[in-house]
Backbone as JSON, one array per atom type, in Angstrom:
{
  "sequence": "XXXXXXXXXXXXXXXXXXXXXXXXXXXXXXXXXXXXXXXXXXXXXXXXXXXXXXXXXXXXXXXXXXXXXXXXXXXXXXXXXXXXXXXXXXXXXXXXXXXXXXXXXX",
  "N": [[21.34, 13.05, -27.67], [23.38, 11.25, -27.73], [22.17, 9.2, -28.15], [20.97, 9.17, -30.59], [22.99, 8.77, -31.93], [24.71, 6.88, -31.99], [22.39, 5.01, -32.87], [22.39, 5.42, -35.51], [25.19, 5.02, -35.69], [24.91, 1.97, -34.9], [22.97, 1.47, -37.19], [23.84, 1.59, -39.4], [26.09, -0.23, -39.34], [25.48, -2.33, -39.36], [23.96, -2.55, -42.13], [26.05, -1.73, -44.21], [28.22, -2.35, -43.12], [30.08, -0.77, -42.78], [30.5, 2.41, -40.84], [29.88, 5.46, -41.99], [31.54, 8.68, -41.6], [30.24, 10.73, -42.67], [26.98, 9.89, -41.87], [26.81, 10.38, -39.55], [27.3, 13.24, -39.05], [25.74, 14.23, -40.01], [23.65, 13.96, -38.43], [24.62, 14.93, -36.14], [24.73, 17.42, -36.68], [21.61, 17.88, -37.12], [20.66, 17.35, -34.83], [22.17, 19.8, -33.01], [20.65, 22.15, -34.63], [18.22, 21.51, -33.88], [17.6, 21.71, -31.39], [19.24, 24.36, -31.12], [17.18, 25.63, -32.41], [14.93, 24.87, -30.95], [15.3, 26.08, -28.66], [15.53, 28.9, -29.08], [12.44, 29.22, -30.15], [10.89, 29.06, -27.97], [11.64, 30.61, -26.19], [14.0, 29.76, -24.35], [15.29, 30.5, -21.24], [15.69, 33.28, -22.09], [16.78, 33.23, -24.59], [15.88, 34.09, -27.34], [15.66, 36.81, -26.45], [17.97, 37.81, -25.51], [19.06, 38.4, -28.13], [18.1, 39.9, -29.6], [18.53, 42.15, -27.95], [21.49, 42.16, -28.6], [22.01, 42.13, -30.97], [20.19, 44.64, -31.34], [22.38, 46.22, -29.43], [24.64, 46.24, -30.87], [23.78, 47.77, -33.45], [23.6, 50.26, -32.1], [25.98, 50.91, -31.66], [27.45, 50.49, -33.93], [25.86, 53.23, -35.19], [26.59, 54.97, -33.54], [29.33, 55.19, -34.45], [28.87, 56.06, -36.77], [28.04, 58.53, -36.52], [25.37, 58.61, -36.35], [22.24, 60.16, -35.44], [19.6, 59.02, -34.21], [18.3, 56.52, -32.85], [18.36, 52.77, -33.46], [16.59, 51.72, -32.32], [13.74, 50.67, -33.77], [13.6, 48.06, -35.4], [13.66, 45.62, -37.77], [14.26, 42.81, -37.05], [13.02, 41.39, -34.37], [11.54, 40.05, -31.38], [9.98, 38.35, -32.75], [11.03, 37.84, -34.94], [13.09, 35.96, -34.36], [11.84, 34.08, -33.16], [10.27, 32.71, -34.69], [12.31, 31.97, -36.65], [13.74, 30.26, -35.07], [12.08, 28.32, -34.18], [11.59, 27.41, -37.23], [14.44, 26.32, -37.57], [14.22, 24.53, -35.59], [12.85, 22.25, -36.91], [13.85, 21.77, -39.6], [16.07, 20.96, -38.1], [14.68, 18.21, -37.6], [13.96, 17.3, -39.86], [16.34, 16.67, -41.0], [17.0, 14.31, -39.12], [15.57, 13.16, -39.74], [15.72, 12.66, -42.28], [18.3, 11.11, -42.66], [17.67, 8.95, -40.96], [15.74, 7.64, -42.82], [17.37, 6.82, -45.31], [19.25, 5.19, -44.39], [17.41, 3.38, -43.6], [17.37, 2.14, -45.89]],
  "CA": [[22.18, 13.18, -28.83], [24.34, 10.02, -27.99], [21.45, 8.09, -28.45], [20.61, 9.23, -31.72], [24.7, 8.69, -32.65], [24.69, 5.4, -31.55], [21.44, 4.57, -33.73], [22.7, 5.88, -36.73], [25.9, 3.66, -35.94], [24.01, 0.91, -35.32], [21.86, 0.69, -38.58], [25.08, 2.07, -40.89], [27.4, -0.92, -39.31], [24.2, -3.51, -39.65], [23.59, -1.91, -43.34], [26.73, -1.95, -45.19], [29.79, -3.09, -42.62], [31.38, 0.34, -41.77], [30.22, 3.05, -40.74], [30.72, 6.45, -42.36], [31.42, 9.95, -40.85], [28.94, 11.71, -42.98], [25.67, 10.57, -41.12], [27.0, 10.81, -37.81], [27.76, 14.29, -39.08], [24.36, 14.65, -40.52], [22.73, 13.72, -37.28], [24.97, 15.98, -35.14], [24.45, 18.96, -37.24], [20.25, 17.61, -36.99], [20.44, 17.44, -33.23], [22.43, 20.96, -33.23], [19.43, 22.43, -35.03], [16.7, 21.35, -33.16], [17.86, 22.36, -29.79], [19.29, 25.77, -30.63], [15.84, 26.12, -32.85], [13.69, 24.71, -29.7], [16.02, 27.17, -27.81], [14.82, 30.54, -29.57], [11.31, 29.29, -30.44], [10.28, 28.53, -27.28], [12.49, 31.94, -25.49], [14.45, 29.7, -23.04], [16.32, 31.28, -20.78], [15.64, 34.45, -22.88], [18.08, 32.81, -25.76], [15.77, 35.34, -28.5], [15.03, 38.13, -26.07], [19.76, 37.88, -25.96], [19.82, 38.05, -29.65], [17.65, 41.06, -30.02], [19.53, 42.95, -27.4], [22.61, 42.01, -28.75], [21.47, 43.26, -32.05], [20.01, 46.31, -31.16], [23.34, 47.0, -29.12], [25.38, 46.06, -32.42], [22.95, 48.47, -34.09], [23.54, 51.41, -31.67], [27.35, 50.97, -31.58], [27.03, 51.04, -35.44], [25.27, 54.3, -35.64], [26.94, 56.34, -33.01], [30.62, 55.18, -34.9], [28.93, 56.81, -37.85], [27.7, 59.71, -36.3], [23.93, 58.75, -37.02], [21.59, 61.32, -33.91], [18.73, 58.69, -34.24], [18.43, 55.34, -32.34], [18.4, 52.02, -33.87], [15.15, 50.83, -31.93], [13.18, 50.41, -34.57], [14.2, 47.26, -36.15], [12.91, 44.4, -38.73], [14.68, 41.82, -36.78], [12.65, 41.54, -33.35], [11.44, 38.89, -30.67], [8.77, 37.45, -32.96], [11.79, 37.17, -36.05], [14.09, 35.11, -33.62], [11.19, 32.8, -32.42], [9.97, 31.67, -35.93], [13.68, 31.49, -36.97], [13.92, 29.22, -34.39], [10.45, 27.57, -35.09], [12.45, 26.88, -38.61], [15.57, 25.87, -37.15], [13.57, 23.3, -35.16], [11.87, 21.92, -37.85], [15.02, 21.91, -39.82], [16.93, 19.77, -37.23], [14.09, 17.13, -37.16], [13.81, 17.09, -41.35], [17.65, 16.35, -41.07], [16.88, 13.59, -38.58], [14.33, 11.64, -40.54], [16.2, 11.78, -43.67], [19.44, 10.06, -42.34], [17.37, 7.38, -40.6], [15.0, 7.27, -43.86], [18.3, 6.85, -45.97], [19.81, 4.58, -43.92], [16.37, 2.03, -43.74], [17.07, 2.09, -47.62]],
  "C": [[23.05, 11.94, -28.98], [23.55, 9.16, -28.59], [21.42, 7.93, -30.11], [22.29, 8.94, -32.73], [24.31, 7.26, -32.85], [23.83, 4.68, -32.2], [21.69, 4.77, -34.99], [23.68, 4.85, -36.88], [26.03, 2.55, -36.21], [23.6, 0.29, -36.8], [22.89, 0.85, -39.9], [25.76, 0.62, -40.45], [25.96, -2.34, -39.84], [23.9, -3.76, -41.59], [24.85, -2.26, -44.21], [28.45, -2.41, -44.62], [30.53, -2.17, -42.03], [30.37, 1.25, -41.86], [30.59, 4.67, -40.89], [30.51, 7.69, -41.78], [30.45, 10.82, -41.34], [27.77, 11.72, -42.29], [25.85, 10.88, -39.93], [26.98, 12.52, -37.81], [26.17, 15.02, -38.78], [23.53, 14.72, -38.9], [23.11, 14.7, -36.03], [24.39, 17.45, -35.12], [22.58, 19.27, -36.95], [20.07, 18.07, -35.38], [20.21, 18.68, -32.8], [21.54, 22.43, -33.53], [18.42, 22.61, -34.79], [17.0, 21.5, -31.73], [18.17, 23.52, -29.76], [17.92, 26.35, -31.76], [14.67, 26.12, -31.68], [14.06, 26.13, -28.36], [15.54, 28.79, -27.86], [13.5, 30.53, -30.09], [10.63, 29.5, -29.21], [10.91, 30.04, -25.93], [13.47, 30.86, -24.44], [15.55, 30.08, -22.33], [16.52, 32.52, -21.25], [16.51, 34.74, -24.14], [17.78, 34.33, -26.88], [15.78, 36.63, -27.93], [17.77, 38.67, -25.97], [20.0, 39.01, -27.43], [19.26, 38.93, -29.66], [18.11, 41.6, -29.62], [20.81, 43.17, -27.83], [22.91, 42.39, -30.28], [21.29, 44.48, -31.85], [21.44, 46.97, -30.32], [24.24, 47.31, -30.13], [24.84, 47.64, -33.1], [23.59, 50.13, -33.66], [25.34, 52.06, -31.77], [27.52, 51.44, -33.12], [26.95, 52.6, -35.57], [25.89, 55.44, -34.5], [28.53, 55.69, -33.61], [30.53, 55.74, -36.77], [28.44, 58.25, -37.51], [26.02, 59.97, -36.41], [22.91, 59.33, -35.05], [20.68, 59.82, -33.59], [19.04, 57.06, -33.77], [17.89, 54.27, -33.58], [16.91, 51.09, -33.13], [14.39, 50.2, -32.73], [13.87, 49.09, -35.58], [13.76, 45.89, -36.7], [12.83, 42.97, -37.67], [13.7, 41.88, -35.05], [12.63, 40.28, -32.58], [10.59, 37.93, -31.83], [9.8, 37.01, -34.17], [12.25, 36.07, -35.28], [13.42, 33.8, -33.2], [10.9, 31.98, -33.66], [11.28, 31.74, -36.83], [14.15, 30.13, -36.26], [13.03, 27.9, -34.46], [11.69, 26.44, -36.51], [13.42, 26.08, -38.54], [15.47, 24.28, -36.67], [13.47, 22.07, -35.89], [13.0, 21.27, -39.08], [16.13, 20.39, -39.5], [15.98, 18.36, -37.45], [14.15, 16.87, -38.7], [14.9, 16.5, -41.61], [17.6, 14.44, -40.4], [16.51, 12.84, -39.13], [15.32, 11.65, -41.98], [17.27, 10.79, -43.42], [18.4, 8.79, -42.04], [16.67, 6.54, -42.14], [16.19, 6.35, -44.98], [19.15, 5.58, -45.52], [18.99, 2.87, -43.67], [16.54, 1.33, -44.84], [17.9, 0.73, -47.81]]
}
């Protein structure tokens, strides 16, 4: 992530003399993106298998503070949403990446 700071710095101070807080931003937020997307695509450390649990507990807390008999198991959001969310996220972060540098070649 420094690296990719530091390259952005680089080609912005080379480019027009100063360097402005927006792409550094851009590139943080890019980085950001593609690590907690590589993070839940890829399960590591069980980041999506977390987020479903932590859902479905949400879920259950929910429904017994309404009085509902019937569990929350059943639910849209699962392991395979969280991975191609993350997939996206990925994908996302790196689309972010290339446009700053693209933008910045200009």
């Amino acid at each position: 992530m420094l690296f990719a700071m530091s390259t952005v710095a680089t080609l912005a101070d080379a480019d027009s003399g100063s360097s402005s807080g927006g792409e550094v931003f851009v590139v943080v937020l890019g980085v950001a993106f593609f690590l907690m997307g590589v993070r839940w695509a890829f399960n590591i450390r069980g980041a999506a298998d977390t987020q479903v649990a932590r859902r479905q507990a949400g879920l259950r807390r929910r429904d017994q503070a309404a009085g509902v008999v019937g569990s929350a198991e059943t639910d849209f959001f699962g392991l395979a949403f969280y991975r191609f969310v993350g997939a996206f996220m990925a994908f996302a972060g790196v689309f972010l990446l290339v446009c700053v540098l693209v933008l910045l070649m200009l």
